[in-house]
Backbone as CSV, one residue per row, in Angstrom:
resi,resn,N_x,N_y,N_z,CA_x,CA_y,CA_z,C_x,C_y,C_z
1,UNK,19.577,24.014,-45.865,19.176,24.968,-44.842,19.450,24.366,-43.462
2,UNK,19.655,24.915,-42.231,19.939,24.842,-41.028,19.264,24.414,-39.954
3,UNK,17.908,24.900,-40.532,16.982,25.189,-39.358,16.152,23.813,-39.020
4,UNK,15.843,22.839,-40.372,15.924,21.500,-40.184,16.580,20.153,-39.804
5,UNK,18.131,20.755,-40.425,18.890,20.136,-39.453,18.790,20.294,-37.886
6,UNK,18.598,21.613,-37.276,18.724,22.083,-35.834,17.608,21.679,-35.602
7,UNK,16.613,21.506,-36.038,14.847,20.806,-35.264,15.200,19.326,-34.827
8,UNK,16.095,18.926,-36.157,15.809,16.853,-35.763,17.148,17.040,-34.884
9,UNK,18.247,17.607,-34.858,18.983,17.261,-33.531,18.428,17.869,-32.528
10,UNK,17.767,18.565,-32.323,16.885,18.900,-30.789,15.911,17.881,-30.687
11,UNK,15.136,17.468,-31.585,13.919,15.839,-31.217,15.244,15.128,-31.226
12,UNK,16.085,14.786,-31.447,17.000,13.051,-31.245,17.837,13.605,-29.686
13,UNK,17.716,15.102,-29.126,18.693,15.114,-28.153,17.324,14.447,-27.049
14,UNK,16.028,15.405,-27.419,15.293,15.162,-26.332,15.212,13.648,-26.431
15,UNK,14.945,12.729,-27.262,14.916,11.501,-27.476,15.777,10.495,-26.482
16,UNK,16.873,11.275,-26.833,17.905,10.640,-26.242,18.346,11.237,-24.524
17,UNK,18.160,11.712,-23.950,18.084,12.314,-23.031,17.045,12.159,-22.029
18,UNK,15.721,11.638,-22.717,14.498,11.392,-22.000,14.766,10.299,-21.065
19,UNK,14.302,10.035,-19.742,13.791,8.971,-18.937,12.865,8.039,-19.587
20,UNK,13.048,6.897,-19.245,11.622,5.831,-19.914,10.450,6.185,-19.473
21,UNK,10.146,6.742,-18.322,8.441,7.796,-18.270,8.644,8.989,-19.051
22,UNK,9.442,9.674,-19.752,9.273,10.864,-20.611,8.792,10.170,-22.190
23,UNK,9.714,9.065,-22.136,9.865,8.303,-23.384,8.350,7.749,-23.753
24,UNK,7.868,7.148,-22.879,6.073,6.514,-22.868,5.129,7.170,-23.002
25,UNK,5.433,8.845,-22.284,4.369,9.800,-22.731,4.750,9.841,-23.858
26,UNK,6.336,10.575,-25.069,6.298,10.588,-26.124,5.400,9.853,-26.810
27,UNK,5.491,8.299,-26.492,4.815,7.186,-27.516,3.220,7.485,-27.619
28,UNK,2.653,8.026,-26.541,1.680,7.876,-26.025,0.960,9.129,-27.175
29,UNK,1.967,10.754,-27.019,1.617,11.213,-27.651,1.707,10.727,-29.701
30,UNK,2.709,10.389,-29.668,2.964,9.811,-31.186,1.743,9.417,-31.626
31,UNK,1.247,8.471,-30.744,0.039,7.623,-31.797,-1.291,8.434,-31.372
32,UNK,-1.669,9.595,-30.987,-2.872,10.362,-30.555,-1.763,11.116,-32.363
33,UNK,-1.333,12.010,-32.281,-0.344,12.675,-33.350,-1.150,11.772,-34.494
34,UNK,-0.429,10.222,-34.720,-0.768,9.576,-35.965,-2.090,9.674,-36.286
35,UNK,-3.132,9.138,-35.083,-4.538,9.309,-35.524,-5.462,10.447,-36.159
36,UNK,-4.665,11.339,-35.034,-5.264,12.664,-35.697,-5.131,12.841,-37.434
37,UNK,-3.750,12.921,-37.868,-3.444,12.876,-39.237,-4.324,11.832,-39.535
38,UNK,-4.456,11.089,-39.062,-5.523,9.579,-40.187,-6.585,10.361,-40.419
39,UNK,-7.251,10.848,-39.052,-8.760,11.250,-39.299,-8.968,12.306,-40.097
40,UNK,-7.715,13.338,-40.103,-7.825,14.185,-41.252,-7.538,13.531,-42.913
41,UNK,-6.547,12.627,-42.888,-6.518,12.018,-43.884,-8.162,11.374,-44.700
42,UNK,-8.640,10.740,-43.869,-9.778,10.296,-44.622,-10.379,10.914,-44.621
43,UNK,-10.773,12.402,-44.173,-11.630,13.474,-44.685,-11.464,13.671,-45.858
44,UNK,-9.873,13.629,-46.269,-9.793,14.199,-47.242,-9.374,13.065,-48.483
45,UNK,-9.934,11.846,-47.798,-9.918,11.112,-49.003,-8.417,10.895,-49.672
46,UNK,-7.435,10.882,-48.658,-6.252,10.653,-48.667,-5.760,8.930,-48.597
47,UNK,-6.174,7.971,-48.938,-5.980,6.495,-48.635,-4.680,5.988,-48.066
48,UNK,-4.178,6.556,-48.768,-2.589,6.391,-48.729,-2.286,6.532,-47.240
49,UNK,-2.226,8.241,-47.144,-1.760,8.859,-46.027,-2.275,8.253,-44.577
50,UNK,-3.825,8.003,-44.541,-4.648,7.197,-43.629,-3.903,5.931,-42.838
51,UNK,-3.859,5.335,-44.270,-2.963,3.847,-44.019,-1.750,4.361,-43.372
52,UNK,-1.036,4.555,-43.747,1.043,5.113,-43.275,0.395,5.596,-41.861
53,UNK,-0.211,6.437,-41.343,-0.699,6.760,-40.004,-1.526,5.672,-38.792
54,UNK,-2.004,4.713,-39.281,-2.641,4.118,-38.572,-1.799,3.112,-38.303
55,UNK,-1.096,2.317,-39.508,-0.154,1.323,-38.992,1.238,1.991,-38.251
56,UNK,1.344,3.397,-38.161,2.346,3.875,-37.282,1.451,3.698,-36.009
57,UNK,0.353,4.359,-35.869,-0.405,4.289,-34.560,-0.531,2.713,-33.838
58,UNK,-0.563,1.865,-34.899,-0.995,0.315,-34.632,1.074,0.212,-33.665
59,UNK,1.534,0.314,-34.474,3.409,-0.140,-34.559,3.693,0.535,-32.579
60,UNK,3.114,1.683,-32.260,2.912,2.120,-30.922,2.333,1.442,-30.362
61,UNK,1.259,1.168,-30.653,0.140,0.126,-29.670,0.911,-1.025,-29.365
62,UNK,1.619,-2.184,-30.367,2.454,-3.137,-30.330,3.558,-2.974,-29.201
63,UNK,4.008,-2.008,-29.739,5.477,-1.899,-29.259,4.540,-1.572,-27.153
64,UNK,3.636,-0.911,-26.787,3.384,-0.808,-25.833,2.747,-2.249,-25.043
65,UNK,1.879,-3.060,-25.928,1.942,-4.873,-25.654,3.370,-5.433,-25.590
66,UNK,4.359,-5.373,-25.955,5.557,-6.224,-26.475,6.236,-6.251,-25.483
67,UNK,6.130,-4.401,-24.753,6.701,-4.245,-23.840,6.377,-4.294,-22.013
68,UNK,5.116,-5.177,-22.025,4.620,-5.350,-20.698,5.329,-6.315,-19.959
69,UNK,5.742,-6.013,-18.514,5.721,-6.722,-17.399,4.742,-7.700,-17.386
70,UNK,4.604,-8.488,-17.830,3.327,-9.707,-17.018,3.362,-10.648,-16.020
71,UNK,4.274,-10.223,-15.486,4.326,-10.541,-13.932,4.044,-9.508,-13.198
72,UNK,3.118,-8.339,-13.473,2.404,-7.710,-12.771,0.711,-7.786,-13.347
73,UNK,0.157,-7.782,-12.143,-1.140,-8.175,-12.583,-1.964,-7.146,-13.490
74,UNK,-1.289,-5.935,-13.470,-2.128,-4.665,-14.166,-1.479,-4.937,-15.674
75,UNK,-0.510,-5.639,-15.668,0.228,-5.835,-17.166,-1.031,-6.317,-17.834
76,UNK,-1.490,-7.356,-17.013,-2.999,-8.086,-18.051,-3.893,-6.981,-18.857
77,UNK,-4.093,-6.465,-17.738,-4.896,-5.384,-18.011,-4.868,-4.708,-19.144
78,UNK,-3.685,-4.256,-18.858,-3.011,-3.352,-20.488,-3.321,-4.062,-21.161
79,UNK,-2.522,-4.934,-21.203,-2.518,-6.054,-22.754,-3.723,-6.630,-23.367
80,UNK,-4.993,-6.223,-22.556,-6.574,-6.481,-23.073,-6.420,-5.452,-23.492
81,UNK,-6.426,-4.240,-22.884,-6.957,-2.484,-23.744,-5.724,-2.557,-24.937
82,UNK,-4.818,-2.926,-24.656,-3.954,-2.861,-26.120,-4.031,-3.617,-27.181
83,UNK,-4.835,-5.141,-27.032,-5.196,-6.191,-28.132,-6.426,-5.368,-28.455
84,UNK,-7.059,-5.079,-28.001,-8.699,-4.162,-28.503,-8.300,-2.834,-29.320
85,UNK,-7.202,-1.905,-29.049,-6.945,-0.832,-29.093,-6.433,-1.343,-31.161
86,UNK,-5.409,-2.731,-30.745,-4.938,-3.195,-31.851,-5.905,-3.332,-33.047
87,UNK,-7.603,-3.682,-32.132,-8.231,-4.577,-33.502,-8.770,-3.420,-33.784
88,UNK,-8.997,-2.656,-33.254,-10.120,-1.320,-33.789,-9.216,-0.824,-34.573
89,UNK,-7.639,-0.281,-34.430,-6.961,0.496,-35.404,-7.243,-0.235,-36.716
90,UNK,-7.106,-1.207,-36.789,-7.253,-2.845,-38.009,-8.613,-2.631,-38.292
91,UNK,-9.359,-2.133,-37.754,-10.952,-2.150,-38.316,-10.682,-1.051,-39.250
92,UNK,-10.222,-0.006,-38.472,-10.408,1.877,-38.580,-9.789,2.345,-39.905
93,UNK,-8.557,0.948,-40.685,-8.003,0.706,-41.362,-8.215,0.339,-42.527
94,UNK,-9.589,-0.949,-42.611,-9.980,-1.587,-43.368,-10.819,-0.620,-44.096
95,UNK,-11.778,-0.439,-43.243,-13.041,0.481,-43.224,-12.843,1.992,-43.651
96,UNK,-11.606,2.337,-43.180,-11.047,4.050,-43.287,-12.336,4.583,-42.822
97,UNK,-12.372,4.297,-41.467,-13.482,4.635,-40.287,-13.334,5.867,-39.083
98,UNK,-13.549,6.807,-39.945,-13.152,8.348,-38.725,-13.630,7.874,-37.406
99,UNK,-14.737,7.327,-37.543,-15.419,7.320,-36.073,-14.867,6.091,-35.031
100,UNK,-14.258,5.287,-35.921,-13.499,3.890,-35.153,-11.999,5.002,-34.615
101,UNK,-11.252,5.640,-35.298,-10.699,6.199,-35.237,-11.047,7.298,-33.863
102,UNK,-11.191,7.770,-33.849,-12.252,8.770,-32.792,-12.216,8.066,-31.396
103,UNK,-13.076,7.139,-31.588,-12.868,6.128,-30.037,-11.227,5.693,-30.128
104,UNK,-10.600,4.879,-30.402,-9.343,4.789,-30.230,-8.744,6.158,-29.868
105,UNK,-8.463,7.441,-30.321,-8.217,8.527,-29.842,-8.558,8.788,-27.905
106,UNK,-9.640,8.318,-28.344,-10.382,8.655,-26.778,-9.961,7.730,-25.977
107,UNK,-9.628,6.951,-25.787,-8.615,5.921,-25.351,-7.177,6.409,-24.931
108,UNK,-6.609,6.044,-26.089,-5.417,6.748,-26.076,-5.098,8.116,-25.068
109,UNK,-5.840,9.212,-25.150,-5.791,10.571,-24.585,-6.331,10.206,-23.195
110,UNK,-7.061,9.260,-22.960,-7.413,9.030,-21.725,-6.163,8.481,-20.844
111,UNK,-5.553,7.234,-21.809,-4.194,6.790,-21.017,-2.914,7.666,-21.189
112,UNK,-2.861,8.565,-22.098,-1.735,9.453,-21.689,-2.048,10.372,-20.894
113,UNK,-3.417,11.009,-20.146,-3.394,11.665,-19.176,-3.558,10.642,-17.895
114,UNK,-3.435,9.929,-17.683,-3.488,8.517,-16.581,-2.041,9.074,-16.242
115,UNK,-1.136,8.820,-17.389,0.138,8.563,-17.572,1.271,9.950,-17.074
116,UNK,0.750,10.900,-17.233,1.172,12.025,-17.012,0.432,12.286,-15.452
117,UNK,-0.455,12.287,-14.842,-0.984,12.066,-13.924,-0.055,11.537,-12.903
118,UNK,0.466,10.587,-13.279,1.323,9.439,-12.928,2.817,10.041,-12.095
119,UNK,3.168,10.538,-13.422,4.735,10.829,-14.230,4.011,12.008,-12.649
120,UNK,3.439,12.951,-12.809,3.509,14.273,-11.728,3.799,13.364,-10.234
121,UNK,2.705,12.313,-9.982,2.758,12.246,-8.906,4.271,11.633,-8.057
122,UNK,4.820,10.962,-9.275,6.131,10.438,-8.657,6.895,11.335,-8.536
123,UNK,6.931,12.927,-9.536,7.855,13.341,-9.301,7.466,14.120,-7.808
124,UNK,6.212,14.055,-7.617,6.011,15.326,-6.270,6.349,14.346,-5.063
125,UNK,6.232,12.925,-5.387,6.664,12.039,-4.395,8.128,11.775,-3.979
126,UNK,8.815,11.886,-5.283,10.546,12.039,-5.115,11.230,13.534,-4.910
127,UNK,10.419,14.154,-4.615,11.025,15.502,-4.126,10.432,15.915,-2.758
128,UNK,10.117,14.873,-1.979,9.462,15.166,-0.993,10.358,14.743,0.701
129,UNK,11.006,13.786,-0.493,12.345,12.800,0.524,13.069,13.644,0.653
């Protein structure tokens, strides 16, 4: 069928086409995406599915530590909320803990609206020149 082929080349064009601030909200949304599925997963007593979602959510968190500037002083910063962000997914994991899960969410959704916040103000700032 067609229509799956035509979905994943429209996600790999936007993919590929994105700016690295379009690209960070993606990530940002990805792992809010993964958690959600976890927390439904362990409702439903899904183990499996839980796990595959959280270590995708964890694999975002990483990849957002891996990738800090730390020669900026707010890099620190991150890289505390992202080693914490790391151990709770690893708790939320062990435990298959909706509610560990839950706070990490709230986190997360907090820094992708930081982030988008962000992403607006530069653009209202580069169209102003």
């Amino acid at each position: 069928m067609a229509l799956p082929n035509a979905y994943t080349q429209y996600n790999n064009s936007k993919i590929l086409t994105a700016s690295p601030a379009e690209l960070t909200l993606m990530l940002y949304e990805g792992a809010i995406k993964f958690c959600n599925i976890a927390v439904v997963a362990i409702e439903q007593k899904d183990i499996e599915k839980a796990h595959i979602n959280i270590v995708k959510a964890q694999k975002i968190v990483d990849y957002f530590r891996q990738t800090l500037d730390m020669k900026y002083e707010v890099a620190k910063d991150f890289d505390r909320v992202y080693v914490y962000l790391e151990r709770r997914l690893i708790e939320a994991n062990m435990k298959k803990d909706k509610t560990i899960l839950e706070e990490v969410l709230e986190h997360l959704r907090s820094m992708r609206d930081t982030w988008k916040e962000v992403m607006r103000l530069n653009k209202e700032k580069g169209s102003v020149s």
